[in-house]
C-alpha positions as a LaTeX table, in Angstrom:
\begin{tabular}{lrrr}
\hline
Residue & $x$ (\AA) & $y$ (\AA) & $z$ (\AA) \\
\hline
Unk1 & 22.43 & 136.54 & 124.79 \\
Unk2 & 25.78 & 137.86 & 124.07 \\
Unk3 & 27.32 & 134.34 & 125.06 \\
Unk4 & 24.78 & 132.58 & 122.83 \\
Unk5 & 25.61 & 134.70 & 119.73 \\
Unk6 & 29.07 & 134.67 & 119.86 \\
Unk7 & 29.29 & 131.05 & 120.33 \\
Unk8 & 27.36 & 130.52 & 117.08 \\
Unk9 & 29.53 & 132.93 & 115.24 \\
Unk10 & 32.09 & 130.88 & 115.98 \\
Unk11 & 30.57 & 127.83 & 114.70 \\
Unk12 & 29.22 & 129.44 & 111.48 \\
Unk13 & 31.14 & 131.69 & 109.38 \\
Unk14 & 28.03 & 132.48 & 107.39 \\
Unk15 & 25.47 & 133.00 & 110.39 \\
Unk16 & 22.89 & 136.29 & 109.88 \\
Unk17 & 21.33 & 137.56 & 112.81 \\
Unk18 & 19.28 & 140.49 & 112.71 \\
Unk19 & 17.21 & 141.85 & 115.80 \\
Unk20 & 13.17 & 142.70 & 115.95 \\
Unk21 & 13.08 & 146.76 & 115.27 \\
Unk22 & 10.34 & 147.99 & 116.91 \\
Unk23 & 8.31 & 151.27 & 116.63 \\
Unk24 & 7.77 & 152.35 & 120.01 \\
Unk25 & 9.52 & 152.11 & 123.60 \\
Unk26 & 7.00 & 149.69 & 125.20 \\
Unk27 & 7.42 & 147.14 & 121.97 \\
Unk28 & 9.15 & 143.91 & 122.94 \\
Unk29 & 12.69 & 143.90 & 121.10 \\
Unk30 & 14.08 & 140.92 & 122.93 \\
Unk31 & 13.92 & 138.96 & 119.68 \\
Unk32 & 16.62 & 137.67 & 117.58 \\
Unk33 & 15.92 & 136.34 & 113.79 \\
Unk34 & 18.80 & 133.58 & 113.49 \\
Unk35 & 19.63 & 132.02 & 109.83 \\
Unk36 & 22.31 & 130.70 & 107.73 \\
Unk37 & 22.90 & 131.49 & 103.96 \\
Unk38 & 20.16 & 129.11 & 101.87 \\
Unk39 & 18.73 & 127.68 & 105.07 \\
Unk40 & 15.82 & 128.27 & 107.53 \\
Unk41 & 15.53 & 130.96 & 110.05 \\
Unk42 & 15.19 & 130.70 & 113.72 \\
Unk43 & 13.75 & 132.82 & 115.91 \\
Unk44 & 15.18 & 133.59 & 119.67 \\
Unk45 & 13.62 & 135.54 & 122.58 \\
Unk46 & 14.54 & 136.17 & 125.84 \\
Unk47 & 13.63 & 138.74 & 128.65 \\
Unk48 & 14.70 & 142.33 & 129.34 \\
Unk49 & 18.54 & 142.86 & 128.58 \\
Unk50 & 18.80 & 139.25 & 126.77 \\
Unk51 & 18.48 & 137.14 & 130.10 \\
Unk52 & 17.61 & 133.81 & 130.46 \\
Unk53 & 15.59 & 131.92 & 130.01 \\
Unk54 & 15.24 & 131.78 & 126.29 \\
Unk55 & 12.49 & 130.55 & 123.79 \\
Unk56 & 13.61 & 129.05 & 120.83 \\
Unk57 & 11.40 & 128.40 & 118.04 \\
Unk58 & 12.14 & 127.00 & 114.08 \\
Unk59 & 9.13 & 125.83 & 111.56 \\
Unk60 & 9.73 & 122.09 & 113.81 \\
Unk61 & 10.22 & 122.98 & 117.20 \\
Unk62 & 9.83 & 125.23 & 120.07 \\
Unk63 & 11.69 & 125.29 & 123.51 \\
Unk64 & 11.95 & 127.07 & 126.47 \\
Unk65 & 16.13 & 126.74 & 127.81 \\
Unk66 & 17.38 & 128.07 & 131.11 \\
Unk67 & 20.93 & 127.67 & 130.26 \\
Unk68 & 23.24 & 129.45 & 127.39 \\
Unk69 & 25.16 & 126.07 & 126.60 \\
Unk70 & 21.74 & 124.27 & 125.79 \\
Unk71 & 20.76 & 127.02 & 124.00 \\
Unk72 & 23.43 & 126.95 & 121.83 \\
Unk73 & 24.06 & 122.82 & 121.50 \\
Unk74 & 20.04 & 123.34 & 120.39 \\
Unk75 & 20.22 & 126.32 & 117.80 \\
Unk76 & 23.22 & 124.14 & 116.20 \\
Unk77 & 21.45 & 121.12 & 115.31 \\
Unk78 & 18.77 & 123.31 & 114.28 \\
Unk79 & 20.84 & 125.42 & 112.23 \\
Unk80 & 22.94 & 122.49 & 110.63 \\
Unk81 & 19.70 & 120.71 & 109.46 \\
\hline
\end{tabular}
C-alpha cells in the first residue's frame, strides 16, 4: 500500500487520500478514499497491513489487482479522467 501511495504522490501534486476511521477494533480499516482536487474519488482496499491483492473501485469500474504496478498504472487513468 505504501508503494502504491507514494507512487501516486509522485504523479499528482494535488492527490488527497484519507483512510476509513473506524469505531471499533474488529472494523475493517483497510480502505483508502483516493481523489484529486475537482475530480472523482476512488476507493482502495486491501487486506490486513495493506497487502495485496487490492480492490479498486470508481463510479465506472471495479477490479481486483495482485500487483502494486497495475494498481497504480490503473488508479492513474482513473484519476486523470
Amino acid at each position: 500500500m505504501d508503494e502504491v501511495l507514494a507512487a501516486l504522490r509522485g504523479i499528482f501534486s494535488d492527490l488527497r487520500v484519507e483512510r476509513l476511521s473506524v469505531t471499533w477494533p474488529a472494523d475493517d480499516d483497510n480502505v483508502w478514499f483516493i481523489s484529486r482536487e475537482g475530480g472523482a474519488e476512488m476507493q482502495l482496499d486491501s487486506r490486513e497491513n495493506g497487502q495485496l491483492p487490492f480492490l479498486l473501485e470508481s463510479d465506472i469500474s471495479m477490479v481486483e489487482v495482485d500487483d502494486a504496478g497495475l494498481a497504480v498504472e490503473t488508479l492513474t487513468a482513473w484519476l486523470r479522467g
